[in-house]
C-alpha positions in Angstrom: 239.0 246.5 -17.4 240.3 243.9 -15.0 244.1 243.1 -15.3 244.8 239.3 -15.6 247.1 237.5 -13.0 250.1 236.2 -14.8 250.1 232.9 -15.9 253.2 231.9 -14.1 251.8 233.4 -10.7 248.5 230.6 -11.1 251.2 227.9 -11.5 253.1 228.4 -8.6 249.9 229.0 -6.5 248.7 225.5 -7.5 252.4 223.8 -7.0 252.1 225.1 -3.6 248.7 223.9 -2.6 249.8 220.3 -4.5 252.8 220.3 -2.6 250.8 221.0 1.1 248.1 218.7 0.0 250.8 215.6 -0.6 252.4 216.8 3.1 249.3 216.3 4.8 248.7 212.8 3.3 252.1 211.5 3.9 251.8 212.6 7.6 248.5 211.0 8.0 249.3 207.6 6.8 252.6 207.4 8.7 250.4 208.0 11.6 248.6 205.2 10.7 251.4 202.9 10.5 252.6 204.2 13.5 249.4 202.8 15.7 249.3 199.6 13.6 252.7 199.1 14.1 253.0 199.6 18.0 252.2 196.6 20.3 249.4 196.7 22.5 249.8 197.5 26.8 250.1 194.2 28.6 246.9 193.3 30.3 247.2 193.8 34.5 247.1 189.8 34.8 244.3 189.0 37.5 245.5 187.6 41.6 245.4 184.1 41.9 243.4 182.3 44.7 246.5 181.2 46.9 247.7 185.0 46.5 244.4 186.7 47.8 243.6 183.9 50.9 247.5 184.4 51.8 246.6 188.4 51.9 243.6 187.4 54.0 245.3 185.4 56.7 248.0 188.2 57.0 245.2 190.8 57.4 243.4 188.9 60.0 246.4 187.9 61.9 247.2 191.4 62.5 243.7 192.2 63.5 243.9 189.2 65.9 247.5 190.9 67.1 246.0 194.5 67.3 243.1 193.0 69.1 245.3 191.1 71.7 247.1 194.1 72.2 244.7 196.2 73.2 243.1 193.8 75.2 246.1 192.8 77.7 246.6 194.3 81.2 248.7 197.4 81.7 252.3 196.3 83.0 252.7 196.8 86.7 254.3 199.7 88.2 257.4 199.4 89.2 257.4 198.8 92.8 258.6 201.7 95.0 260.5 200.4 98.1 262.4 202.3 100.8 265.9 203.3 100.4 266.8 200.9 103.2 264.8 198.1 102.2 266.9 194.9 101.4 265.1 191.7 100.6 266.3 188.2 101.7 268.5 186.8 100.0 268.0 183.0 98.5 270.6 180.7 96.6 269.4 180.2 93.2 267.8 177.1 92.4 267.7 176.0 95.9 263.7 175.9 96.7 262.7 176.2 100.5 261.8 173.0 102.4 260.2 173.1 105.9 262.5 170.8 108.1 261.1 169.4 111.6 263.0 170.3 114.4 263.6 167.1 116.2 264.3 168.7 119.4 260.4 169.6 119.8 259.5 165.4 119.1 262.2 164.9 121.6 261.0 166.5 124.7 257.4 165.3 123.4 258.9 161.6 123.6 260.5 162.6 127.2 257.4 163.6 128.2 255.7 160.5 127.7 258.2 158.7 129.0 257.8 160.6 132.2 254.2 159.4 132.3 254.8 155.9 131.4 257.7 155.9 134.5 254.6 157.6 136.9 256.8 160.3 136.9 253.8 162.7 136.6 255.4 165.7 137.9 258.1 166.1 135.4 255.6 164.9 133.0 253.1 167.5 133.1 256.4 169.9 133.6 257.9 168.5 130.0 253.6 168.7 128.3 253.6 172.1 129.3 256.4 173.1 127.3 255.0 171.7 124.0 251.7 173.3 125.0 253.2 176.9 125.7 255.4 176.8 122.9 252.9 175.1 120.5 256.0 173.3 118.6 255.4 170.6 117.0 252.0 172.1 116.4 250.3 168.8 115.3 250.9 167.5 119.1 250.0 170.6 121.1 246.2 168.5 121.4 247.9 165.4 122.4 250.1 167.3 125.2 246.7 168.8 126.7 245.6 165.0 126.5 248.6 163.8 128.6 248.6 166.5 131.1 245.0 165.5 131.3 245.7 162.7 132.4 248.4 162.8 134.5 246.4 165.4 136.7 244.0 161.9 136.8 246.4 159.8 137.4 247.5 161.9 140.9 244.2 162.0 141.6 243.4 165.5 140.8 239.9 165.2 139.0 238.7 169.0 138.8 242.4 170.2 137.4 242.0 167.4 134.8 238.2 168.3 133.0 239.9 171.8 131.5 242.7 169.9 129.8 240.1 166.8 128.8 237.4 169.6 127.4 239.8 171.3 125.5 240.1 167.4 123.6 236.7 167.2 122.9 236.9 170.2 120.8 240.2 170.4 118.7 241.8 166.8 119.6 241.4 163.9 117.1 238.5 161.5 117.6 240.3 158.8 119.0 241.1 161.3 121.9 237.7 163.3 121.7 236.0 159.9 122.8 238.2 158.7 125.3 238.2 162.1 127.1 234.2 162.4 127.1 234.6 159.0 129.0 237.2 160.5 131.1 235.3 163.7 131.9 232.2 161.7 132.8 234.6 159.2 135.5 236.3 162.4 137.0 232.7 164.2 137.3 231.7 160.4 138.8 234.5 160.4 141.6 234.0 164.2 142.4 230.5 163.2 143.0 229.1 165.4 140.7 226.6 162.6 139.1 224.3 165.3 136.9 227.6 166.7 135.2 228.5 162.9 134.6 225.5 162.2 133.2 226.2 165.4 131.0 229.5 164.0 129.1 228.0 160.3 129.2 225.5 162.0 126.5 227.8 163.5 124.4 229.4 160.3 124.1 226.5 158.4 123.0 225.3 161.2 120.7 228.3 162.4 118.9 229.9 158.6 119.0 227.3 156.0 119.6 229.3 153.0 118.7 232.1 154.2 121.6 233.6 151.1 123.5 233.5 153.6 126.4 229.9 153.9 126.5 228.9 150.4 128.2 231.7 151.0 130.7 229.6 154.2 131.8 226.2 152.8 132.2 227.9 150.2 134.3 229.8 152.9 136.6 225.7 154.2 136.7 225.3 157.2 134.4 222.1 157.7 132.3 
């Protein structure tokens, strides 16, 4: 024979369970209230236009930089000079300007006017100066002209022609002409007519509209 469970143990059993079962239900729906209740996460808002081309241009510019970079030269070594060494020293500011010396066009100008006085001597003495010193350079072809013809002017023919070639070839072309017509009249009086004949056709080739050219034909060179 089974023994029955006391009436007042079934009651509290099922007060229990009542009381567990009403637990669970208020949890749940205050769960629920809780999500309803809670406002949603703020959306990531999307980059405007002017924001992403701004990024761009900074992105490229530092490409273009980094590019740049590694494109440009080394930097120089640093010179390595001897202990000793000390360079020139400059004023600052004050730039370098080539002056003439006046004393070289001096003794040019005495020169000449040794020649114009038929002081040939002390003429080709004064030339020679210019011509060994080669100051001013720009007249070093004119003094070989002058002594050229003060050689002629004494009569010296053959000492002449070196200084009168030397015209034809690095003078200017109002003295290259005038000393082909030259060299042909001192070959003329040294009686070397084939040698005349010679510079007489440089003239005409080289300058064929020469004013010396007629003078020659008349003296007899062809």
């Amino acid at each position: 024979m089974k023994k029955r469970v006391p009436v007042w143990i079934l009651g509290a059993i099922i007060l229990a369970v009542g009381i567990s079962s009403c637990r669970t239900t208020r949890s749940t729906r205050y769960a629920n209230r809780t999500r309803a209740a809670a406002p949603p996460a703020p959306a990531t808002p999307a980059p405007s236009a002017q924001a992403v081309l701004t990024h761009a241009d900074s992105a490229l510019s530092r490409i273009s930089q980094l590019s740049a970079e590694d494109q440009a030269p080394p930097p120089p070594a640093e010179s390595v000079t001897a202990p000793n060494f000390r360079p020139m020293r400059m004023p600052w500011g004050a730039p370098y300007v080539p002056r003439p010396n006046l004393t070289d066009y001096g003794l040019y100008e005495a020169a000449l006017g040794a020649y114009n006085g038929r002081r040939y001597e002390e003429a080709l003495a004064l030339f020679s100066q210019i011509v060994t010193k080669g100051r001013p350079p720009e007249l070093v072809p004119n003094a070989y002209y002058w002594m050229g013809e003060s050689f002629y002017a004494m009569g010296n023919y053959a000492e002449c022609m070196p200084y009168f070639e030397y015209v034809t070839r690095v003078g200017p072309e109002y003295k290259r002409t005038i000393s082909l017509y030259k060299l042909a009249r001192a070959a003329l009086f040294l009686g070397n007519r084939q040698q005349a004949n010679m510079y007489y056709e440089r003239l005409r080739n080289e300058y064929p509209h020469s004013m010396y050219i007629r003078p020659l034909i008349r003296l007899g060179a062809r």
